[in-house]
DSSP file (Angstrom, degrees, kcal/mol; ACC not computed):
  #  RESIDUE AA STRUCTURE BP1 BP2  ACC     N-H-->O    O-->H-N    N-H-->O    O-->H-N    TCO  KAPPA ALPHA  PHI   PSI    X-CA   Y-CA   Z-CA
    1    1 A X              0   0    0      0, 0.0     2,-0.2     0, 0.0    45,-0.0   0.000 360.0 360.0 360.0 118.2   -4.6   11.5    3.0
    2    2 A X        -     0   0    0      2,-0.0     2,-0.3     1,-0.0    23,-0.1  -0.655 360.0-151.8 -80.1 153.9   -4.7   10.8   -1.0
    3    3 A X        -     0   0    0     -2,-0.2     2,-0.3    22,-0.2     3,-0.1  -0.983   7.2-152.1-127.8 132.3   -3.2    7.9   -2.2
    4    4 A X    >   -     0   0    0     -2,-0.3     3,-3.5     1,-0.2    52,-0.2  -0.676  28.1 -89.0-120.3 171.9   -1.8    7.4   -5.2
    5    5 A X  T 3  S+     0   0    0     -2,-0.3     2,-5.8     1,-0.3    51,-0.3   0.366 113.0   4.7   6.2 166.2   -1.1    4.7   -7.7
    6    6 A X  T 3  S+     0   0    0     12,-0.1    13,-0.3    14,-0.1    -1,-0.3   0.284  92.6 141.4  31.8 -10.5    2.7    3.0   -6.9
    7    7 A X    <   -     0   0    0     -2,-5.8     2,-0.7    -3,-3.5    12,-0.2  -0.292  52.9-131.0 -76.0 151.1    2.9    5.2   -3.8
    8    8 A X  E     -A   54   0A   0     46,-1.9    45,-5.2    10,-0.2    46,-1.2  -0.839  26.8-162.9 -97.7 126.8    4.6    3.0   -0.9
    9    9 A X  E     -AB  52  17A   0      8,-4.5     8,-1.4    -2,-0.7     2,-0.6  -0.633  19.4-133.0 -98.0 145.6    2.5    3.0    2.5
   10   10 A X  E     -AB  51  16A   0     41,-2.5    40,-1.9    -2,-0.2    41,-1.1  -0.983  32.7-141.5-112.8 117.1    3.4    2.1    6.4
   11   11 A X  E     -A   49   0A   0      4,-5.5     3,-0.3    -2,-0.6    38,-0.2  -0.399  21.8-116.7 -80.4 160.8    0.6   -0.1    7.7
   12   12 A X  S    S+     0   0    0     36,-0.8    -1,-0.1     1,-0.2    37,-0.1   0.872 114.1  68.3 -58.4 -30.3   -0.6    0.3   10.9
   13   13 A X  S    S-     0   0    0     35,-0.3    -1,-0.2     2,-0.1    36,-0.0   0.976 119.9-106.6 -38.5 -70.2    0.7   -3.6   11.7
   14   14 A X  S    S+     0   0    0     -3,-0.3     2,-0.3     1,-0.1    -2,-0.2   0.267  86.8 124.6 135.0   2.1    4.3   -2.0   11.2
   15   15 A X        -     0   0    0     17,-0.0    -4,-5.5    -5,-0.0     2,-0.2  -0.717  59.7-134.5-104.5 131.7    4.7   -4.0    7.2
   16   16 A X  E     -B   10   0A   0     -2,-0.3    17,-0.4    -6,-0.2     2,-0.3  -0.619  27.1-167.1 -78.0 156.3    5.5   -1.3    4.3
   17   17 A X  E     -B    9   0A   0     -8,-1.4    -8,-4.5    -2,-0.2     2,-0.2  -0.990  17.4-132.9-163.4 146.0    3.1   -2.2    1.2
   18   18 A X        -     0   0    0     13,-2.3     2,-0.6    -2,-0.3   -10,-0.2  -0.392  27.3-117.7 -91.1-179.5    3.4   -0.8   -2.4
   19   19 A X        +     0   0    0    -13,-0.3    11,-0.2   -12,-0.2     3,-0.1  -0.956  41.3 168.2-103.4 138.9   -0.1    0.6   -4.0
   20   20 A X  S    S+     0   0    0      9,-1.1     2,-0.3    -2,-0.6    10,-0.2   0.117  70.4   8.0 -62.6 -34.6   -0.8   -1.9   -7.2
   21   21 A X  E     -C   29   0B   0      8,-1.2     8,-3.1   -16,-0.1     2,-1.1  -0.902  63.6-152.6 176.1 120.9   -4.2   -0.8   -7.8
   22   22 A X  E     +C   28   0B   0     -2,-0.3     6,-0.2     6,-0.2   -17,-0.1  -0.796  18.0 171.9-104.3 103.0   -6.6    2.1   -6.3
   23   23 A X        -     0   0    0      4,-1.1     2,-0.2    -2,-1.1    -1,-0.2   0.694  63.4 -15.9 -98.2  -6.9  -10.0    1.1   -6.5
   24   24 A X  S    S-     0   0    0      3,-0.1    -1,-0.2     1,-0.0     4,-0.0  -0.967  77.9 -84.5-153.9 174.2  -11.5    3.9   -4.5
   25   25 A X  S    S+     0   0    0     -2,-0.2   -22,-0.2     1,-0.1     3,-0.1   0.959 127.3  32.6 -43.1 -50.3  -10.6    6.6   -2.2
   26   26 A X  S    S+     0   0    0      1,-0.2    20,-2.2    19,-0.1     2,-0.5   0.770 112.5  57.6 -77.9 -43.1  -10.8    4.2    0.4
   27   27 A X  E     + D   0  45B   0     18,-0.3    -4,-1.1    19,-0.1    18,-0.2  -0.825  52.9 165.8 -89.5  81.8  -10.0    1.3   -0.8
   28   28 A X  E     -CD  22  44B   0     16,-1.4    16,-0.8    -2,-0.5     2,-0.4  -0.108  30.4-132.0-112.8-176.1   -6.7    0.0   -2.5
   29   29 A X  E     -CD  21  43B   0     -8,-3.1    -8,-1.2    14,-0.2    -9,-1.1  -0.999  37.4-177.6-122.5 141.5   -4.8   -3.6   -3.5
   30   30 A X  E     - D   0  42B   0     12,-2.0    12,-2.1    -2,-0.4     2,-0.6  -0.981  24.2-127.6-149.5 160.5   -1.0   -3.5   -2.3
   31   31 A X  E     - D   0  41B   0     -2,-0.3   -13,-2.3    10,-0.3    10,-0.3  -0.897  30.7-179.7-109.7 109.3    1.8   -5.8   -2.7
   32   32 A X  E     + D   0  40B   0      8,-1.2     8,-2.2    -2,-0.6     2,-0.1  -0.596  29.1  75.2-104.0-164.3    3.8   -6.9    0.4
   33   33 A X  S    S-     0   0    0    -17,-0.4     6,-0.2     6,-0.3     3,-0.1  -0.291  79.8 -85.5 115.1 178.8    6.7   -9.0    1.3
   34   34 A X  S    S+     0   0    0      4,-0.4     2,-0.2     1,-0.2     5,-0.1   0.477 101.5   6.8 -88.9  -2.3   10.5   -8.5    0.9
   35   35 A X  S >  S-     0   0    0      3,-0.4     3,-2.3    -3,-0.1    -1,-0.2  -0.923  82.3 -94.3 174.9 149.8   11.0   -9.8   -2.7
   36   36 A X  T 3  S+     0   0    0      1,-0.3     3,-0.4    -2,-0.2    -3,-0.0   0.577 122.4  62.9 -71.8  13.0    8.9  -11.1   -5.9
   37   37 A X  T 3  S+     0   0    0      1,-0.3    -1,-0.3     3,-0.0    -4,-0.0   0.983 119.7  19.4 -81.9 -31.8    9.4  -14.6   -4.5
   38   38 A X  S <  S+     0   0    0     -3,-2.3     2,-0.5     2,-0.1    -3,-0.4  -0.712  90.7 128.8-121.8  57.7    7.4  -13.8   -1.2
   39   39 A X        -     0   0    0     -3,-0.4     2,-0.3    -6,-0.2    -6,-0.3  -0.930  39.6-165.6 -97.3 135.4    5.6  -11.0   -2.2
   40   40 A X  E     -D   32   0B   0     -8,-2.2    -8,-1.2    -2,-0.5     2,-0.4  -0.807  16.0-135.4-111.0 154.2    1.7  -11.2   -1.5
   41   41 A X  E     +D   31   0B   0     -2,-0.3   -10,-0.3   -10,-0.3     2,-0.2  -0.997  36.0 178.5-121.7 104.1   -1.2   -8.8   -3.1
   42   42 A X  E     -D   30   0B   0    -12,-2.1   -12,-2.0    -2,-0.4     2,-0.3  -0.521  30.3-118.3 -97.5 177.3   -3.5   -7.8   -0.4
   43   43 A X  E     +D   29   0B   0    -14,-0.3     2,-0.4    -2,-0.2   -14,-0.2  -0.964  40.4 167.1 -82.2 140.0   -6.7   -5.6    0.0
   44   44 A X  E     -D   28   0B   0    -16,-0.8   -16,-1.4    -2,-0.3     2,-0.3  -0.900  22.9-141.2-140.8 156.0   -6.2   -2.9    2.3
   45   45 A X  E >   -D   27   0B   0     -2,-0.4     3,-1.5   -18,-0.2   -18,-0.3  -0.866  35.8 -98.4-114.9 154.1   -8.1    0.3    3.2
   46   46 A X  G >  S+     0   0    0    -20,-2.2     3,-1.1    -2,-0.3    -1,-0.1   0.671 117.7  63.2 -57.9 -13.6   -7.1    3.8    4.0
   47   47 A X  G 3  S+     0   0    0      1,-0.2    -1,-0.3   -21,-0.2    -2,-0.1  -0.145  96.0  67.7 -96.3  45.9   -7.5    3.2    7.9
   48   48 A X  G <  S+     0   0    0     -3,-1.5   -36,-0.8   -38,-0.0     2,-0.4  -0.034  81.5  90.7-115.6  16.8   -4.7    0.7    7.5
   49   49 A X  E <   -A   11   0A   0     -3,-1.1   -38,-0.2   -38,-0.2     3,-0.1  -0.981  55.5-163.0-123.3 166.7   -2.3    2.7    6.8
   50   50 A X  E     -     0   0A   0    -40,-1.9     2,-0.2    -2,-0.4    -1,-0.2   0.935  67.3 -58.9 -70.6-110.1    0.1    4.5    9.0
   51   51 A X  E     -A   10   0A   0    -41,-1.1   -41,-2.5   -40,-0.0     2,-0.3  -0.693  66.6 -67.3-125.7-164.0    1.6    7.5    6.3
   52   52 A X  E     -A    9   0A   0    -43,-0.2   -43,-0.2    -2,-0.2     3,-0.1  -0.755  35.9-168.5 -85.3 130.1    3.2    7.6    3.1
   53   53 A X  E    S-     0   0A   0    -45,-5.2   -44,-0.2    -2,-0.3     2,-0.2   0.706  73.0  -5.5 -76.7 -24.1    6.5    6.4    2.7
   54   54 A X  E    S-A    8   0A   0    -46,-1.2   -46,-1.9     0, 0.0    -1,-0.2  -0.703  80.2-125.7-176.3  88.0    7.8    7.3   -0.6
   55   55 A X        -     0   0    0    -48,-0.2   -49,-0.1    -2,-0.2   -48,-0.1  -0.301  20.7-116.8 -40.3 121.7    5.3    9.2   -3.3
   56   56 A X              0   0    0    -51,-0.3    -1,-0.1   -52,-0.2   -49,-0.1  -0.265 360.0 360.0 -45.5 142.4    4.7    8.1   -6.3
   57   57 A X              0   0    0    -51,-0.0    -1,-0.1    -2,-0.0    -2,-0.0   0.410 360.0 360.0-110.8 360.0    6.0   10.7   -9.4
């Protein structure tokens, strides 16, 4: 599975996460939460997520 840039992911937890920043194949930085107030920046890797929700254009 590529991932790209902005793309929005479902992690395997069951939390949707945005892409922010692709720092390898494997490896990306992603923003959860529900809104910028509670939003969090995590590292995640490609066997934490589930599929793509919604490609980036």
């Amino acid at each position: 599975m590529k991932i790209n840039l902005f793309d929005d992911v479902l992690l395997k937890n069951g939390q949707s996460a945005g892409i922010v920043e692709v720092l390898d194949e494997q490896t990306f930085l992603a923003d959860i939460g529900d809104s910028p107030e509670n939003w969090d920046t995590i590292d995640i890797t490609l066997a934490d997520i589930e599929r793509i929700i919604n490609r980036s254009e």
